[in-house]
C-alpha positions in Angstrom: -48.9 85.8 5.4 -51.3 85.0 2.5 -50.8 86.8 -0.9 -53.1 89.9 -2.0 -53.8 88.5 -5.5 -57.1 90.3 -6.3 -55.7 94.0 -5.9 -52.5 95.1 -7.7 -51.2 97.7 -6.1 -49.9 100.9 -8.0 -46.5 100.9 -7.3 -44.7 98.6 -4.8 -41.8 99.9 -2.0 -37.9 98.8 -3.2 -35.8 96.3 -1.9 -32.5 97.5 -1.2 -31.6 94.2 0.3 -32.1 91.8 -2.7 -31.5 94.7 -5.3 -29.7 97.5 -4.0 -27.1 99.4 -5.4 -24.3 97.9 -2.8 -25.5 94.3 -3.2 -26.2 94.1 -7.1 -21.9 95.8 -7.1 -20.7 93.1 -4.9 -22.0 90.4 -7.2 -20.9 92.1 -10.6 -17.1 93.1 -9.3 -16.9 89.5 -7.6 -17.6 87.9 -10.2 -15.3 90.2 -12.5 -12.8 89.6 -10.2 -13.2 85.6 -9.8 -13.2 85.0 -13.6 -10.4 87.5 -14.3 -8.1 85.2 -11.7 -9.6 82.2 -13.5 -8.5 83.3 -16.8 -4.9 84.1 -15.9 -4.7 80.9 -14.0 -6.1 78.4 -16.7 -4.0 80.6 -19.4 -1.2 79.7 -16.7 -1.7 76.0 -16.9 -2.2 75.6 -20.7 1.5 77.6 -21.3 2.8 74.8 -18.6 4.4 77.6 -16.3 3.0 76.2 -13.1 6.0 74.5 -12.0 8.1 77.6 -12.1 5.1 80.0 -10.3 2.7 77.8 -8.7 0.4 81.2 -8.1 -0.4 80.7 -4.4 -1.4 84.0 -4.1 -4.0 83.8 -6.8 -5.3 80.5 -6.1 -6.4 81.5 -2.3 -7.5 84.9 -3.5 -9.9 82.6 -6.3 -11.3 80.5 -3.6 -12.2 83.0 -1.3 -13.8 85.2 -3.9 -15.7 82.0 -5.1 -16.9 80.7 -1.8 -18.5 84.0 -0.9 -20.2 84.6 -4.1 -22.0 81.0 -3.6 -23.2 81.5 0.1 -24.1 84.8 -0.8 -26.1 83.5 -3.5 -27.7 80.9 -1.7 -28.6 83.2 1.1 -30.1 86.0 -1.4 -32.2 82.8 -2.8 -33.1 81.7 0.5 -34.2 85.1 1.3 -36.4 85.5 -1.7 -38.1 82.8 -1.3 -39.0 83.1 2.1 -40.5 86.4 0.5 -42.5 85.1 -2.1 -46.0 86.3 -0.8 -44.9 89.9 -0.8 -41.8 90.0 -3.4 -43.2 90.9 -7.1 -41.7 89.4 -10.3 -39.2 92.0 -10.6 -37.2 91.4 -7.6 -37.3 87.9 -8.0 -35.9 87.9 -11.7 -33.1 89.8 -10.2 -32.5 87.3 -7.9 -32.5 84.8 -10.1 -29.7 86.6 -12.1 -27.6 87.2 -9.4 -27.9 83.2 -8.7 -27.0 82.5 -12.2 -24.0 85.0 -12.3 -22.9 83.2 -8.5 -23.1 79.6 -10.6 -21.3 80.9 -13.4 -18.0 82.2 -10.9 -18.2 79.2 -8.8 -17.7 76.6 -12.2 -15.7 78.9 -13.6 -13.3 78.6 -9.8 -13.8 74.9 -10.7 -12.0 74.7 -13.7 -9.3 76.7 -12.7 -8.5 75.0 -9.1 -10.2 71.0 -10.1 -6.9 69.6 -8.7 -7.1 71.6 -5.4 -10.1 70.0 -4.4 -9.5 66.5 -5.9 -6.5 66.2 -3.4 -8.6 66.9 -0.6 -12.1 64.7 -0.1 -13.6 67.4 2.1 -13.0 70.5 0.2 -14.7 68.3 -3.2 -17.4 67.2 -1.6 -18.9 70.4 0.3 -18.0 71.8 -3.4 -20.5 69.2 -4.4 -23.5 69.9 -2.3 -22.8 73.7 -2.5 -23.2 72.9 -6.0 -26.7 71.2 -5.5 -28.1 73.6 -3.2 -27.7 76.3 -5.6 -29.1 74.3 -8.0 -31.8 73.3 -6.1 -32.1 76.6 -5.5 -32.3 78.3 -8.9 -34.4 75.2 -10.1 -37.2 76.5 -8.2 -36.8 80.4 -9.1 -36.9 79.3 -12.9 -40.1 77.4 -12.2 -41.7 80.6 -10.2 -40.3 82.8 -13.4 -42.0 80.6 -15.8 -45.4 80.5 -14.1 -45.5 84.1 -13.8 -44.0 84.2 -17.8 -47.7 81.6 -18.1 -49.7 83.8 -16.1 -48.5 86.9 -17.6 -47.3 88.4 -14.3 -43.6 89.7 -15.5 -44.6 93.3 -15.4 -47.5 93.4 -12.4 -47.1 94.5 -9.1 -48.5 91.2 -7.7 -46.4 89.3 -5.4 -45.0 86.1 -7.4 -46.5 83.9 -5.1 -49.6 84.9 -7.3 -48.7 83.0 -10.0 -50.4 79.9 -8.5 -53.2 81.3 -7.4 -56.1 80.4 -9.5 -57.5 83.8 -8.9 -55.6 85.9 -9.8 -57.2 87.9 -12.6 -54.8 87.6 -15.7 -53.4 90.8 -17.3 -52.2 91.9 -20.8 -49.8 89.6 -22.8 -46.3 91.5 -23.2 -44.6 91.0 -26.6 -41.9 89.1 -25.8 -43.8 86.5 -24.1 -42.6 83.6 -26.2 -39.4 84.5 -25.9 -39.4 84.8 -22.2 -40.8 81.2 -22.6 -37.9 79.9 -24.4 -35.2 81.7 -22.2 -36.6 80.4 -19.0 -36.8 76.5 -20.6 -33.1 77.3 -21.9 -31.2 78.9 -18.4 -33.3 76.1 -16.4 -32.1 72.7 -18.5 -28.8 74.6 -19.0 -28.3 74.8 -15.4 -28.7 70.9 -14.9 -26.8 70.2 -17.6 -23.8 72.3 -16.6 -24.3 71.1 -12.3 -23.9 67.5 -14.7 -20.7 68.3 -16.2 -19.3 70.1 -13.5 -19.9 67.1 -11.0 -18.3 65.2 -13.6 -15.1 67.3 -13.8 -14.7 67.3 -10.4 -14.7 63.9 -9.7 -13.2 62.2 -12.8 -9.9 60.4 -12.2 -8.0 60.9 -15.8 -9.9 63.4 -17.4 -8.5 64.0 -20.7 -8.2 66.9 -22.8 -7.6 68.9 -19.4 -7.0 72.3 -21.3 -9.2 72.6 -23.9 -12.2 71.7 -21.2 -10.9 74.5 -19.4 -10.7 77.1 -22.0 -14.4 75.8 -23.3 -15.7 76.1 -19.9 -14.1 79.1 -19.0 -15.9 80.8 -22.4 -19.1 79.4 -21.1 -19.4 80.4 -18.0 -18.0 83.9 -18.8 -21.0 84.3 -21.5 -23.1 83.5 -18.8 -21.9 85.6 -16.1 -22.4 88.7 -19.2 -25.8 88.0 -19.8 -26.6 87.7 -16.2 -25.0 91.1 -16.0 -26.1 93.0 -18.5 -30.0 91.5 -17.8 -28.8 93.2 -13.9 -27.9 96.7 -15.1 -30.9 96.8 -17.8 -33.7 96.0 -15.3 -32.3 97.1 -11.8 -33.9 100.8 -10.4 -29.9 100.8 -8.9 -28.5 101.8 -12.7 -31.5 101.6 -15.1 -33.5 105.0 -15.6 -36.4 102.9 -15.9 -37.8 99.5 -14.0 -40.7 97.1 -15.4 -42.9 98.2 -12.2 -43.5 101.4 -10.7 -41.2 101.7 -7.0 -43.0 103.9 -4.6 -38.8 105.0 -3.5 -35.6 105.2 -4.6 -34.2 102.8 -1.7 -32.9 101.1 -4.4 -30.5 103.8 -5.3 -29.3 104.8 -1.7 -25.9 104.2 0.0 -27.0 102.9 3.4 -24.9 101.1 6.1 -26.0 97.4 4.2 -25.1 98.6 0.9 -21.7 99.9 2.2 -21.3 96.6 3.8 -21.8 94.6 1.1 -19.1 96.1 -1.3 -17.0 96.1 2.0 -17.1 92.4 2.4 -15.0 92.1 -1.3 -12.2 94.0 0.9 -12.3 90.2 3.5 -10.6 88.0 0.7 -7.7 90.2 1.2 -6.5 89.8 4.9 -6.1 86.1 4.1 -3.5 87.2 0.8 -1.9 89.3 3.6 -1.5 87.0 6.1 0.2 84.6 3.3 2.4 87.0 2.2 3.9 88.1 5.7 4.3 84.4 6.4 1.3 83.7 8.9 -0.3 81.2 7.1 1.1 78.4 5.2 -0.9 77.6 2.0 0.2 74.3 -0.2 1.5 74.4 -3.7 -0.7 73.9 -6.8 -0.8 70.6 -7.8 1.1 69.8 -11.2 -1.1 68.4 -14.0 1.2 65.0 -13.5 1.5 65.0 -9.8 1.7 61.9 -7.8 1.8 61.9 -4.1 4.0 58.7 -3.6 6.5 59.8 -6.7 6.3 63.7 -7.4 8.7 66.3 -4.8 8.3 69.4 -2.9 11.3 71.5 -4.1 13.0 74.6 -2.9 12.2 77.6 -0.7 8.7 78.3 -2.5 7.9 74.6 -1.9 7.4 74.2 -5.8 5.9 71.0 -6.8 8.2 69.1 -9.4 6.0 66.4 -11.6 6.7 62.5 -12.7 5.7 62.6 -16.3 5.2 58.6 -15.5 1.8 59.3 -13.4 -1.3 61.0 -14.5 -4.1 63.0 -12.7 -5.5 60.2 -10.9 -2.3 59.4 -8.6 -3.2 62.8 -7.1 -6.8 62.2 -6.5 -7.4 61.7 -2.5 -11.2 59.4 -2.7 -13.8 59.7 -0.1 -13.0 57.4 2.7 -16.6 55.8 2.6 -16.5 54.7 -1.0 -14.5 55.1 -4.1 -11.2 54.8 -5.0 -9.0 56.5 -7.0 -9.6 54.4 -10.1 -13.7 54.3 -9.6 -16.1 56.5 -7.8 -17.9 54.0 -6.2 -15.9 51.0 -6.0 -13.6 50.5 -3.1 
């Protein structure tokens, strides 16, 4: 289907499924949730209480919440772009925010549970790509943003497929313009930047200065999820009284079965704590700052871990069978 770039229309029909009330709550209490557990977990780690409470409960509940706030991103992206010849500017900006606030929970799950997934190959590496893909992903929103930012298309009813269409007639300059430049320039390199020092984190042998990275990266990412937020609630028809383009409904603003559904999904992480606490599934201890595999012991009831202060992070750092080793990342 090929863009109507010639005829604005006056008003365009909502999107409850990229911007609906249900949808835009799911993201905003996941990711309240996600880097409230983070907090209390790194806070955890940085008073050295993990060998006394190794906060299974908290750790599952964390990952759970953080690997459906990243599919669900990445499917909302997915969907928007496969939209782009009928999806204005103002749903797509949305989108992009919701991406941005589902990057910011799933670094901020990284900080907090880095040693999880460097024990286990697997769960680092699909980390890793999920990583890219929403990167990928969010790369190519910020470009679309910052053509229709050129093209002055922010606040038009065209679809944003329109901002590379030579003919499209151009409209009125809004006053922030430059400063929409700048922002978009600033979340797009940020985003590479941070994907760079998250890859890093995750795969580093002996990082050092383990806490204060945490407690810098947890700031970070929590400024990042605000802003997201608060650029959410401001623009959204779901909770602003006002949108940038006219919406020919209030879909937008409607509890329907998918918006329901949505804020019933957060409800899913839960079973799994459940299931742990009644003894039907077995999770392993956190892994102690100065674990090692061959040295450190399982101890007790609560299968606490006890650490060797003799060996550092990388003795608990399982490598990818292909390459690497627990010294270097590429050498065997």
């Amino acid at each position: 289907m090929s863009p109507n770039c010639t005829d604005a229309p006056d008003a365009v029909p909502s999107d409850a499924g990229v911007a609906g009330i249900g949808v835009l709550l799911s993201f905003i209490i996941t990711a309240a949730t996600a880097l409230v557990i983070s907090a209390s977990l790194v806070f955890q780690e940085t008073r050295n209480k993990t060998a006394r409470k190794p906060s299974v409960l908290r750790r599952k509940l964390l990952n759970s919440y953080s690997d459906q706030q990243i599919l669900t991103g990445i499917g909302i992206q997915s969907v928007g772009l496969a939209k782009t010849a009928t999806m204005v500017p103002y749903h797509f900006f949305l989108i992009w925010m919701l991406s941005l606030l589902s990057m910011a929970v799933h670094n901020a799950t990284l900080l907090a549970l880095a040693r999880d997934f460097r024990r286990d190959w697997m769960l680092r590496w699909m980390r890793q790509l999920l990583m890219l893909a929403n990167l990928a992903l969010s790369s190519v929103y910020g470009i679309y943003i910052f053509r229709s930012v050129q093209d002055n298309l922010t606040d038009r009813t065209f679809p944003i497929a329109c901002a590379w269409d030579p003919a499209t007639p151009d409209g009125p300059a809004p006053r922030d313009r430059g400063l929409s430049y700048v922002g978009t320039i600033l979340v797009i390199v940020g985003n590479v930047v941070i994907f760079l020092l998250a890859s890093w984190y995750l795969h580093y042998r002996a990082l050092r200065f383990y806490a204060a990275f945490q407690v810098v990266g947890l700031v970070l990412m929590t400024g990042f999820a605000v802003g997201a937020t608060v650029r959410v609630i401001y623009l959204a028809d779901a909770f602003a009284s006002g949108t940038p383009v006219a919406l020919s409904d209030a879909g937008e603003r409607q509890w329907s079965f998918g918006q329901l559904l949505s804020v019933g999904m957060l409800l899913l992480p839960l079973v799994s704590v459940v299931e742990i606490v009644r003894g039907e599934i077995k999770c392993a201890p956190p892994v102690g700052p100065d674990y090692d595999e061959d040295k450190g012991q399982l101890l007790g009831e609560e299968q606490e871990l006890r650490s060797n202060p003799r060996f550092r992070n990388a003795a608990g750092f399982q490598p990818n069978p292909s390459w690497g080793s627990r010294t270097n990342l590429f050498r065997k």
